[in-house]
C-alpha positions in Angstrom: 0.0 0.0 0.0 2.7 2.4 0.9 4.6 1.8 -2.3 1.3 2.7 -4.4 1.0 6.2 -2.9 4.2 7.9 -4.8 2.4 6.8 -8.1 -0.9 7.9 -7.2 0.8 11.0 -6.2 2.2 11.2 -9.1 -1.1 10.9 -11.4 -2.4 13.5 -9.3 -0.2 16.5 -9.9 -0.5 15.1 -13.9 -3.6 15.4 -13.7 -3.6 18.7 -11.8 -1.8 20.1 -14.6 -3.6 18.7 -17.4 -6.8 20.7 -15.6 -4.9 24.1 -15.1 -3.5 23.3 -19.1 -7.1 23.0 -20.0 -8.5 25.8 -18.4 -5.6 28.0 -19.5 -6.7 26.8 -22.9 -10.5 27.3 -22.4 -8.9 31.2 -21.3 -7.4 32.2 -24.6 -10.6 32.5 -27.1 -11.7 35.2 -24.1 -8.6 36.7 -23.7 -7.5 37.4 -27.3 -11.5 38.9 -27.1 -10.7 41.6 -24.4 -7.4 42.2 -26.4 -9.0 42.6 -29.8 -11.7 44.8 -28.2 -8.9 47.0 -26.2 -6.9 47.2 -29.5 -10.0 48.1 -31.6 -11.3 50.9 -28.8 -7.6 52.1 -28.4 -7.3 52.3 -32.5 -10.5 54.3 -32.4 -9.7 56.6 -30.1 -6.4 57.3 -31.7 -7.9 57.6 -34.9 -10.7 60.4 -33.4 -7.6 62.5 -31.8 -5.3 62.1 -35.5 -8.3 62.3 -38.0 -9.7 65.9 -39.6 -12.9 63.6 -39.6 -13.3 64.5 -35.5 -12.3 68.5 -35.3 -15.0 71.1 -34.2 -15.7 72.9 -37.6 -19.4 74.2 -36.4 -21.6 75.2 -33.3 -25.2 75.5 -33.3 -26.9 77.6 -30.6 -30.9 77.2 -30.3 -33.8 78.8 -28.4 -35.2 76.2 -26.4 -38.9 78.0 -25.5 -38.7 79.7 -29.0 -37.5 76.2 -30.6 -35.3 77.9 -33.0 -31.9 78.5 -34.0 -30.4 81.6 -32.1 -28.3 83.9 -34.4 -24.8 85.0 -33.3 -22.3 86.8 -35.1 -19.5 84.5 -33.3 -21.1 81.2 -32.0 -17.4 79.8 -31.1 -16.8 82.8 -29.2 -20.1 82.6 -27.2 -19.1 78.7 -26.4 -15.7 80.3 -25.6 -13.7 78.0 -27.7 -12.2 77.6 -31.1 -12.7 76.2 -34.7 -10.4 73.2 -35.2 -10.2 71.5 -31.7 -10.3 68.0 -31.3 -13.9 66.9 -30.5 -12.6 64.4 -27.8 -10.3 67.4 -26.2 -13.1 69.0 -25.7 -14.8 69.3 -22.2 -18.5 70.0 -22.5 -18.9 71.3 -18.9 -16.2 73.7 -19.2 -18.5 75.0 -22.3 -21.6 75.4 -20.3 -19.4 77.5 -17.3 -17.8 79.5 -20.1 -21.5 80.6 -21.5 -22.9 81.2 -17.6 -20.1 83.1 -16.4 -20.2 85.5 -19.4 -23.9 85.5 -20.0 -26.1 84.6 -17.2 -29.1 85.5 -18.9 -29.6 82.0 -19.2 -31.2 80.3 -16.5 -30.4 76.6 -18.5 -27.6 76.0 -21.0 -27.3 72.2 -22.2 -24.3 71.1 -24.8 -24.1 68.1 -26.5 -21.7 67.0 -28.8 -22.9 66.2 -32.0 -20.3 63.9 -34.0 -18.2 64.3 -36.1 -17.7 67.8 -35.9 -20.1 69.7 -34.3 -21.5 71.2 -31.0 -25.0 71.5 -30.3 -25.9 74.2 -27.4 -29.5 74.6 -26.5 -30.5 77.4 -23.7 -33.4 78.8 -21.9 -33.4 82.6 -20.9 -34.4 84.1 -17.8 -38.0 85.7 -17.6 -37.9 89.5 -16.3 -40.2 89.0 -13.8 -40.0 92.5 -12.3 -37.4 95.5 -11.0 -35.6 96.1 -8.1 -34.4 99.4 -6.8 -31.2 99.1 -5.3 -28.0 101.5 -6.3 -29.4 101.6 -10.1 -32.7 100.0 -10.9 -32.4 96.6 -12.4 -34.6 94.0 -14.3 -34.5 90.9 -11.9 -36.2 87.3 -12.4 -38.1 85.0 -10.5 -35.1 83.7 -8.3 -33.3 87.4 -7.7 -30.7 87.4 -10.5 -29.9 90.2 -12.3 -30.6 90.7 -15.5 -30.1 94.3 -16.8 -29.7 98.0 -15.8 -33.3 99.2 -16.3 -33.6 102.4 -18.6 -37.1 102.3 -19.4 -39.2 104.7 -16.7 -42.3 103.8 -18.0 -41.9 100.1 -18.1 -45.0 98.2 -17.4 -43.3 96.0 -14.5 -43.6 96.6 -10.7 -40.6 98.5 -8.9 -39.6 96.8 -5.7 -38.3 99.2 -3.3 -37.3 99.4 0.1 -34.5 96.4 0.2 -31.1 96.6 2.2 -28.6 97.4 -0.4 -26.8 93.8 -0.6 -23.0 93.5 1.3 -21.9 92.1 -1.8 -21.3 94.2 -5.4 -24.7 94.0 -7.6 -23.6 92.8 -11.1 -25.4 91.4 -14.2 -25.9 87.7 -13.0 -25.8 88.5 -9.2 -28.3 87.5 -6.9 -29.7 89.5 -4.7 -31.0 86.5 -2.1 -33.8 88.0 0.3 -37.3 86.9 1.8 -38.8 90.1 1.1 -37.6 90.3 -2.2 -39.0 86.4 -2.8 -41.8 87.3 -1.8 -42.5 90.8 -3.7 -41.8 88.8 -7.4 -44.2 86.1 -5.9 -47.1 89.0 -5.4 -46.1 90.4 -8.6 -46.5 86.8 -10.3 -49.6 86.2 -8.3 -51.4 89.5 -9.5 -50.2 89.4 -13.2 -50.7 85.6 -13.6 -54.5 86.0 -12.1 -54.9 89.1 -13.3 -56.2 90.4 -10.0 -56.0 94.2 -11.3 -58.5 94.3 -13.8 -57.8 97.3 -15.9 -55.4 98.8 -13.3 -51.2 98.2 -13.3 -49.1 97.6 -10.0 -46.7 99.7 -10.5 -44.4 99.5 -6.9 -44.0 96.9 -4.3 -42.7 98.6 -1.1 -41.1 96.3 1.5 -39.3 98.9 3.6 -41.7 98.2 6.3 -42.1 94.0 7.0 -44.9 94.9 9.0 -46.5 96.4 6.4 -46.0 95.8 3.1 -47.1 98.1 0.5 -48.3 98.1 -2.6 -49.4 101.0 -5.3 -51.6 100.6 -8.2 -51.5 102.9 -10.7 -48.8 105.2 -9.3 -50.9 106.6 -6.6 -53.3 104.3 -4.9 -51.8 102.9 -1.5 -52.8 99.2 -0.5 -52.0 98.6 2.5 -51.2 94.4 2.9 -49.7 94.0 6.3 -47.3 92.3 8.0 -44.8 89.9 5.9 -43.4 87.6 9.1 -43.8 84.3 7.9 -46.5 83.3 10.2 -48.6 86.3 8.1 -47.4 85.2 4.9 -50.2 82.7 4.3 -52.7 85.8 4.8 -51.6 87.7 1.2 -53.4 85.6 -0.8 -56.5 85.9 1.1 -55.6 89.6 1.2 -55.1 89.9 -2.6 -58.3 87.6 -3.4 -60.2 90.0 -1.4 -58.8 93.3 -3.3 -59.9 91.6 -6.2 -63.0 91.1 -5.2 -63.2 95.0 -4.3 -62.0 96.2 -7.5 -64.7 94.1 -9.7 -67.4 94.9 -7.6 -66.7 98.7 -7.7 -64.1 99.2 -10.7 -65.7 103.2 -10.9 -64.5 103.9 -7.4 -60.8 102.9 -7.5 -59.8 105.7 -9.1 -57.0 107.8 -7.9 -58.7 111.5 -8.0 -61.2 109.3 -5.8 -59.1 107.0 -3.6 -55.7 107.3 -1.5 -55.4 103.6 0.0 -56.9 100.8 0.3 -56.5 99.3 3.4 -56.7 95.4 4.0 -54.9 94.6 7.6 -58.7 94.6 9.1 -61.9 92.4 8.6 -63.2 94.7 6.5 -61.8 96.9 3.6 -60.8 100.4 4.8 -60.9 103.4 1.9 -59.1 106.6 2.4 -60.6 109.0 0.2 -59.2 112.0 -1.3 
């Protein structure tokens, strides 16, 4: 028995190996696979980086609410890069910081890239949702950002007065970030969106006073909303709904040679009269 066990031993490691030869065999088809695929894939991409066939020769820029093509004099210039670049070189998030930084009119910039040699930018401008007096007067949207120095007097958007001037410098594409201010744009939106005014234009939002915000319709009629704590704010709606209610029940009596305020802090509607 003991002389058996060095040839049994020895038909074991053969056939140890034979099984590890085997499988090493069985390997290959798989490996030269990966290898093929790594060498086609590595070919590929040092054929895009080489070939004239994968340059950036054109950049189209489109309105996405207008669904159109936007024209620009210099479309590589607005993406902030150049005719000629490899297309694989090319980092599509540095082009959408390139066109937010210098034109943050745009509230959303997408960029695809569009093979083999082009770049496809689509964008969304911000709605001027009203204006802000701060050191100049400036078109602002929805969120606070600014969008433009404001040179038209007679504009037929709200002014929103009364804010801290911010710490920080006010620039095209700032954001002025402030409750008050969030809510003003949101009263403005409300009215114009409902159009709670009738045949009358809200023409200022004053918010120097949180415990009593003011507004003025038609340049000269006060109405008188209240506090704006946020326990209160719930209330403006119900305030505004009822001011409504008031002006299409008596449109020939808010009048300004009639009228000085409206006020609507109490149960019932208080006029001042002229």
């Amino acid at each position: 028995m003991a002389k058996n066990a060095p040839k049994e031993k020895r038909q074991s490691l053969r056939s140890g190996r034979s099984k590890a030869l085997n499988t090493a065999f069985g390997l290959l088809p798989f490996l030269f696979s990966f290898g093929a695929i790594g060498l086609l894939i590595g070919g590929s991409y040092a054929f895009a980086n080489q070939s004239e066939l994968f340059v950036i020769r054109q950049v189209n820029v489109y309105d996405l609410a207008a669904r159109r093509p936007v024209a620009l004099q210099d479309p590589f210039q607005f993406a902030g890069i150049r005719s000629g670049l490899d297309q694989t070189a090319v980092n599509l998030q540095d082009i959408e910081r390139h066109i937010r930084r210098f034109h943050p009119d745009y509230q959303e910039v997408r960029v695809r890239r569009n093979l083999p040699n082009r770049i496809d930018i689509f964008l969304r401008r911000r709605a001027a949702a009203a204006r802000v007096q701060l050191d100049k007067l400036y078109w602002i949207d929805t969120t606070g950002v600014i969008l433009a120095v404001s040179n038209e007097p007679d504009a037929r958007a709200p002014i929103i007065t009364g804010l801290s001037r911010p710490k920080t410098p006010v620039t095209v594409g700032s954001q002025v970030r402030s409750d008050l201010l969030d809510l003003a744009v949101r009263i403005a939106a409300a009215i114009d969106a409902q159009n709670l005014l009738k045949n009358h234009l809200l023409t200022q939002i004053d918010v120097s006073d949180a415990k009593n915000l003011i507004l003025k319709i038609d340049q000269e009629i006060e109405v008188r909303l209240g506090s704006a704590e946020k326990r209160m704010v719930h209330k403006i709606r119900e305030k505004l709904e009822r001011l409504a209610a008031y002006i299409e029940s008596k449109p020939e009596d808010v009048d300004p040679l009639k009228i000085r305020y409206i006020d609507l802090r109490f149960d019932d509607i208080v006029i001042g009269p002229r």
